[in-house]
VEXSE-598768 format. One line per 3 residues: their letters; for each residue x, y, z of C-alpha. Coordinates in Angstrom, 2 decimals. Each point is the difference from the previous one (the first is absolute). Example, Ala and Ser with C-alpha at 12.3 -4.5 7.8 and 13.67 -1.06 7.14 Angstrom:
REM VEXSE-598768
as> 12.30:-4.50:7.80  1.37:3.44:-0.66
***
This chain:
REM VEXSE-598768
xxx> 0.00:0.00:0.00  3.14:2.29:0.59  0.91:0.09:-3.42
xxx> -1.36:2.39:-2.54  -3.66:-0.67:-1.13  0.82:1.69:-3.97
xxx> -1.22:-3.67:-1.43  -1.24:0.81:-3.42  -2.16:-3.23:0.07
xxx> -1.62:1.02:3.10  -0.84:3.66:-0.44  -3.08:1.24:2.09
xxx> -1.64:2.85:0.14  1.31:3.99:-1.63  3.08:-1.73:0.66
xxx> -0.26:-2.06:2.70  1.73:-3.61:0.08  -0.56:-3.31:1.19
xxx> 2.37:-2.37:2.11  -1.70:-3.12:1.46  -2.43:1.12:2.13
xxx> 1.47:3.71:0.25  -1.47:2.97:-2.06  2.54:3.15:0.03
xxx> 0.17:3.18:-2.08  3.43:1.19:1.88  0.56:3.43:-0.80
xxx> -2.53:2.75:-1.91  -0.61:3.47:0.01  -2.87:1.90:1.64
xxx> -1.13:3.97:-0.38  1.87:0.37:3.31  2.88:-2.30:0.09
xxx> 0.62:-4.06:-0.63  -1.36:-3.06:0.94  0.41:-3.74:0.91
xxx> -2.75:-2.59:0.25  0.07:-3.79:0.44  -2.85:-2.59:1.06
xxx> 1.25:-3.61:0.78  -3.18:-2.82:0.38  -1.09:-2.03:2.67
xxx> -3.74:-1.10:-0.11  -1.02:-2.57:-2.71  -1.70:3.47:-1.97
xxx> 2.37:3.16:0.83  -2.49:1.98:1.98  1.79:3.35:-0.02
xxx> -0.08:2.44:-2.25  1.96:3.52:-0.81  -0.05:3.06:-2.51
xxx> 1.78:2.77:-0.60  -1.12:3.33:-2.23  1.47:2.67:-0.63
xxx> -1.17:2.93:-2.09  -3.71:1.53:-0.23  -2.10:-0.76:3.34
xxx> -2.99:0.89:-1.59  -2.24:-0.52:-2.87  0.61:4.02:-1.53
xxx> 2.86:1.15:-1.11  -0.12:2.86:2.50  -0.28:-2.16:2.47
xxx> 3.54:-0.84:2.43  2.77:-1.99:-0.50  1.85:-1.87:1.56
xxx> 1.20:-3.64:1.56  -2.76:-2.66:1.24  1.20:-3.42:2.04
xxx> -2.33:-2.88:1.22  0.58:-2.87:1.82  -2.84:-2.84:0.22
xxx> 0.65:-3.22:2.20  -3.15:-1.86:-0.65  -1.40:-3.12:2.12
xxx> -1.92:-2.24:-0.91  0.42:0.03:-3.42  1.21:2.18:-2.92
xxx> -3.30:1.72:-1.11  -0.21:2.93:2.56  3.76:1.03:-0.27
xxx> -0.45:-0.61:-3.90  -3.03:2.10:-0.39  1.83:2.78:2.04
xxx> 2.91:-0.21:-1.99  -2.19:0.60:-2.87  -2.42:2.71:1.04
xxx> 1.09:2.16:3.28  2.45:2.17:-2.12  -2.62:0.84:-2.36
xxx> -2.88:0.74:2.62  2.75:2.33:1.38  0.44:1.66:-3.17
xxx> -3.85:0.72:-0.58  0.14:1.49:3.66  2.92:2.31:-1.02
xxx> -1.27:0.60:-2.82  -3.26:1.53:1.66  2.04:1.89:2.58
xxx> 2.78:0.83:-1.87  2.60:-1.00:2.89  1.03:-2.82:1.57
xxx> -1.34:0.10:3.78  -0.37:-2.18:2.79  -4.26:0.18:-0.55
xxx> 1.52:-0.92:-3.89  1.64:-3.55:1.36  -2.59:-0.56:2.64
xxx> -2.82:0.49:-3.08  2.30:-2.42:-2.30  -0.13:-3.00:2.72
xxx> -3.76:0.77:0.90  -1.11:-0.52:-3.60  2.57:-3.15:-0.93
xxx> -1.18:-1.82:2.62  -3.96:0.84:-0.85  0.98:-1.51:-3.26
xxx> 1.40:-2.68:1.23  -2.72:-1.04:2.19  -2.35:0.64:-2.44
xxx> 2.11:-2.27:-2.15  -0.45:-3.03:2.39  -3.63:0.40:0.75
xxx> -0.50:-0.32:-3.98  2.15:-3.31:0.13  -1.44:-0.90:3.02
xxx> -1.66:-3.63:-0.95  2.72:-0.87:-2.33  3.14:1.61:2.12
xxx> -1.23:0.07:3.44  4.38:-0.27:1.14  -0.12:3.52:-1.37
xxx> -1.30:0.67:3.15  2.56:-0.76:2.08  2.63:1.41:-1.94
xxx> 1.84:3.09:1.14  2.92:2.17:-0.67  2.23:2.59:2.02
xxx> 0.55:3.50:-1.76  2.51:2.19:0.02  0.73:2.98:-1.90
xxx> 2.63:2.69:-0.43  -0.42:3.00:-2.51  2.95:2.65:0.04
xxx> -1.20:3.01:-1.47  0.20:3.68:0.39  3.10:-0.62:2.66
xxx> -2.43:-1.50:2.23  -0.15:-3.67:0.67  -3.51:-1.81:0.55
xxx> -0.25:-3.26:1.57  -3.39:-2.05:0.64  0.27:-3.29:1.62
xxx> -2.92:-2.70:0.56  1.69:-3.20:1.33  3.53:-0.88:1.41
xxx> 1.95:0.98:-2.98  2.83:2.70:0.85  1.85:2.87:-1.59
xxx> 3.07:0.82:1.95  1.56:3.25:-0.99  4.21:0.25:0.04
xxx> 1.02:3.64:1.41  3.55:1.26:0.09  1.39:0.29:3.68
xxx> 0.85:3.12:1.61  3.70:-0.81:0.90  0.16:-3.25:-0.89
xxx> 0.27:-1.91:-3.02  -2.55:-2.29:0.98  -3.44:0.54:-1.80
xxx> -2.77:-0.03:2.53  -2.97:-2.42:-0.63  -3.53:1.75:0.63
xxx> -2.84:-2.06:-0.70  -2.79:2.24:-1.73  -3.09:-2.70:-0.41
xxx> -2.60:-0.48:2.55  0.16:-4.65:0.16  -3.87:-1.04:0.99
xxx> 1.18:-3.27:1.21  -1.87:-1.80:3.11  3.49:-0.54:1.27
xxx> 0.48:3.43:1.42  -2.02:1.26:2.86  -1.62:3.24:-1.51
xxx> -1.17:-2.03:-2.52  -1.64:-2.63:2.10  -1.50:3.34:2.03
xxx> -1.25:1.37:-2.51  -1.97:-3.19:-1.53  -1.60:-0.70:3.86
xxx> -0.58:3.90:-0.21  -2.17:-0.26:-3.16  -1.80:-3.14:1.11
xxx> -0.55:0.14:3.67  -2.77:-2.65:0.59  2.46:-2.73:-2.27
xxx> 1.97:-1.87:2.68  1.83:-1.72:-2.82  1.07:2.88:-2.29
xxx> 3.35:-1.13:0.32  1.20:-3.37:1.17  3.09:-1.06:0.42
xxx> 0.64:-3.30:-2.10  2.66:-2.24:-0.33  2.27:2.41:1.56
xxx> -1.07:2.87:-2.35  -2.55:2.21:0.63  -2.78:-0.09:-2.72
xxx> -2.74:2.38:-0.84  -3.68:-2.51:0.60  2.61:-2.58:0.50
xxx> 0.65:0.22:-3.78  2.26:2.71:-1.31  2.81:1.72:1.26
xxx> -0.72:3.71:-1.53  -2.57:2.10:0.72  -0.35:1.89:-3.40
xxx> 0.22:-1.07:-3.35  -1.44:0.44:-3.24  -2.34:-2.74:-0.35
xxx> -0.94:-3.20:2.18  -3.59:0.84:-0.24  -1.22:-2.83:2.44
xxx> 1.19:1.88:2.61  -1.41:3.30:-1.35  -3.01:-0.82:-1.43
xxx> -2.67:-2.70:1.85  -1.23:-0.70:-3.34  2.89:-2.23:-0.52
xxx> -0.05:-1.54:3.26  -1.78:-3.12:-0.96  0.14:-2.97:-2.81
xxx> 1.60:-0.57:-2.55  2.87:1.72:2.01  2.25:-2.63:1.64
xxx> -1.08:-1.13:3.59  3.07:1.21:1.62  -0.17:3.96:-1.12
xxx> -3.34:-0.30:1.25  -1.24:1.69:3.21  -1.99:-1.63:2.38
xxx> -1.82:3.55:0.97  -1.74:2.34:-2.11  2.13:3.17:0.01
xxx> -2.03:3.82:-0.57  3.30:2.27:-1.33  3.20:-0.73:-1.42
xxx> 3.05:-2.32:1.37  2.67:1.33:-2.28  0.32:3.31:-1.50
xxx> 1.57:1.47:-2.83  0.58:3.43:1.27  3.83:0.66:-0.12
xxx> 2.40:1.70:1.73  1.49:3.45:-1.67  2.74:1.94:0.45
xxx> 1.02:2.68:-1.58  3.82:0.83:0.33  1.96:2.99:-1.64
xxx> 3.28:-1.22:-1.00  2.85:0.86:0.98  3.65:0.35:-1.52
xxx> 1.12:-2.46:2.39  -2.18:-2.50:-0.83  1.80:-2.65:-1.81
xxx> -2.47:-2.73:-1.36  -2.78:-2.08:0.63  -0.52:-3.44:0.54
xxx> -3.35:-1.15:-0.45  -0.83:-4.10:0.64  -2.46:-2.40:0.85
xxx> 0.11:-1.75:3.65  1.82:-2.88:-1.34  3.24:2.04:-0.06
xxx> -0.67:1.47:3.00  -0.45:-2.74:1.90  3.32:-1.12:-0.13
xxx> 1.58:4.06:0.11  -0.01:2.24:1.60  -0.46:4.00:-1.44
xxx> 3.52:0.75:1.13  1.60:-2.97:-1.29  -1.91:0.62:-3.23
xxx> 1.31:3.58:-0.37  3.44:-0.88:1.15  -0.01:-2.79:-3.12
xxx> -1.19:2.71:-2.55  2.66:2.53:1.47  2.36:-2.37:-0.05
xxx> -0.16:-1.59:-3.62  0.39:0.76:-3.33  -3.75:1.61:-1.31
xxx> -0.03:-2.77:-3.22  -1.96:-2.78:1.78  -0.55:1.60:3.02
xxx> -3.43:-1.38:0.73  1.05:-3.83:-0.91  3.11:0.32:2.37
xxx> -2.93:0.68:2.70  -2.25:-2.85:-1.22  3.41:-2.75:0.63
xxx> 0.76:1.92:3.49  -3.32:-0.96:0.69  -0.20:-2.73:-1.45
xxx> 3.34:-1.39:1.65  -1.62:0.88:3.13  -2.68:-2.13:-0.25
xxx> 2.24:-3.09:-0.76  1.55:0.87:3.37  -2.91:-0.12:1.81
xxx> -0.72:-3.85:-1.21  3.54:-0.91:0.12  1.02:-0.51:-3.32
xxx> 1.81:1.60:-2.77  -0.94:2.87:-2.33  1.26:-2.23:-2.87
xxx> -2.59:-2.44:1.12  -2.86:2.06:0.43  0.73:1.05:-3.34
xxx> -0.67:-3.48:-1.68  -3.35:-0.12:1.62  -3.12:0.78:-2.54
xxx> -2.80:2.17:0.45  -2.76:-1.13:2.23  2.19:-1.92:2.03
xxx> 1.66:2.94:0.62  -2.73:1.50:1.46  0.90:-1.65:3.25
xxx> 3.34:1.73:0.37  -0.82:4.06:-1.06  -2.78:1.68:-1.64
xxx> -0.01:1.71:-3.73  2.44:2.80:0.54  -0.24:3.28:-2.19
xxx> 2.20:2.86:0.52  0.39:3.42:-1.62  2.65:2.14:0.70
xxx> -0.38:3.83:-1.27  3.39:2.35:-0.04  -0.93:3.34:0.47
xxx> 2.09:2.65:-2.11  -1.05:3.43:2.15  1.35:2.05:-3.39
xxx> -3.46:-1.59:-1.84  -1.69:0.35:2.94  0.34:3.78:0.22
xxx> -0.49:0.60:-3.87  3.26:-1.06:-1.53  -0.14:-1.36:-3.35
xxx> -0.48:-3.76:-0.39  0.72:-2.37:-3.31  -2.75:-2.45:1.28
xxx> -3.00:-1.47:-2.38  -3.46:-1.31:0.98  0.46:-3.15:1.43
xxx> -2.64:-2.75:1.28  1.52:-3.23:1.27  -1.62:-2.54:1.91
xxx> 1.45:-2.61:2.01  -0.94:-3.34:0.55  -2.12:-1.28:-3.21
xxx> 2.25:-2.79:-0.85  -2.13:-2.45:2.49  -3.11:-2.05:-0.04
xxx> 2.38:-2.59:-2.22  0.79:2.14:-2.13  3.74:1.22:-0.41
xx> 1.07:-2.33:2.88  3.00:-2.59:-0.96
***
């Protein structure tokens, strides 16, 4: 996996390329700077999914410009994260569009209306798809534009942003998502906040505290049984069914923003799903990117994490390697990461040589692509 992914047999994606089960595109230009992205499989159907667009963020050519990321680790299957790869960017374009900015009300309308469509989308497959039901995807987005920096988070993907140190040569890691994860106490408040009279709104399972006893985050985009009662019956699988009636929503996709104004001492980004992160920490993370040449940045962090998990279960990375995709499953998760440089000249109006871009990561799966 260390060595370079430029396989002309294997080419993905606006450039992308293929190695086994890693995807990698490991070094592009954005409006603002350069990028490196890599996405290695696990599950049996890679469940994440990425995107990266730079250029107009709206429909009019008046509109502004400027760089979008996403990040979507799906569960359960590949058709939420899928159908927000496919259609969150352009609900957020329609939004700018109307306001002609880009906004925190902008990102909160974009998530509000791809996950009506999605739900809408599983109640008219309902009889024939009722797993569509239980099928869910963590969201996270970053768009750089206008030297400000919005992030909106729903799920326990992270973007951890790299900042120079004052007197020290040591970039500081600040973590700038908000994780909705039943693992961390506010979290867990906050669900027995919203449902008072449920004794079981969180339960603590196997050694992992579960939302219902069933999921681990407590908003997504999708996973309508535990939304919508409608879906809370048959032909939905017996064991995503509740045995109580429930009156509002479990889940929720209402996401975290931030809005940050960057700063010339901010260095770059690294946006990933919770597989990397569970084995990394944010400092480790931005010591690696400080610390390593920026031309396959983001796959050096997927093999630090991945070498971490073969620690854990006491065997060797070159092992770990050899093991195929669903198996895998049982040793780390589907791992995207992004990392974004940030060049403060292009932030602050300097010229920039970069084109349009739109890259997505991640479509070589579902058998397709896969040695």
């Amino acid at each position: 996996m260390v060595k370079s992914c430029w396989n002309p047999s294997a080419e993905g994606d606006s450039g992308g390329r293929v190695d086994g089960l890693l995807w990698c595109k490991d070094l592009g230009q954005h409006m603002y700077g350069e990028f490196s992205m890599a996405v290695i499989q696990a599950n049996s159907m890679l469940e994440d999914q990425s995107q990266i667009e730079s250029g107009p963020l709206s429909s009019t050519t008046s509109g502004p410009y400027g760089t979008f990321f996403g990040v979507y680790d799906g569960h359960g299957g590949t058709e939420a994260s899928r159908y927000v790869n496919d259609n969150l960017f352009s609900n957020l374009k329609s939004f700018a569009s109307e306001h002609q900015e880009i906004s925190a009300d902008v990102l909160r309308k974009a998530f509000s209306t791809t996950e009506e469509n999605f739900l809408s989308l599983v109640r008219k497959q309902w009889l024939v798809k009722p797993h569509m039901a239980s099928v869910g995807s963590c969201c996270l987005i970053g768009i750089i534009c206008n030297g400000l920096l919005y992030i909106a988070n729903a799920g326990d993907s992270r973007v951890v942003l790299g900042r120079s140190g004052r007197g020290t040569k040591q970039a500081k890691a600040m973590q700038l998502s908000v994780e909705h994860n039943a693992s961390i106490d506010t979290v867990r408040e906050e669900l027995r906040s919203l449902h008072p009279n449920d004794p079981h709104i969180v339960v603590k399972k196997h050694r992992v505290w579960r939302v219902k006893g069933l999921i681990q985050i407590s908003r997504s985009i999708g996973d309508a049984y535990l939304k919508k009662a409608e879906f809370n019956k048959e032909p939905l699988l017996p064991k995503f069914r509740l045995p109580e009636p429930f009156q509002k929503p479990i889940l929720s996709a209402e996401p975290s923003v931030l809005v940050h104004k960057l700063h010339p001492d901010d260095q770059f980004l690294i946006f990933a799903s919770d597989g990397l992160w569970e084995h990394i920490s944010n400092q480790e993370a931005v010591k690696i990117v400080q610390t390593s040449p920026r031309n396959g940045i983001a796959r050096r962090l997927i093999k630090a994490a991945l070498k971490e998990a073969a620690k854990k279960r006491e065997m060797r990375y070159s092992d770990l390697r050899k093991i195929d995709r669903g198996v895998r499953r049982h040793f780390h998760d589907d791992i995207t990461v992004v990392v974004v440089f940030i060049d403060p000249n292009l932030i602050n109006g300097g010229s920039s040589s970069y084109f349009p871009l739109s890259i997505k990561g991640g479509r070589f799966a579902a058998g397709a692509g896969v040695p």
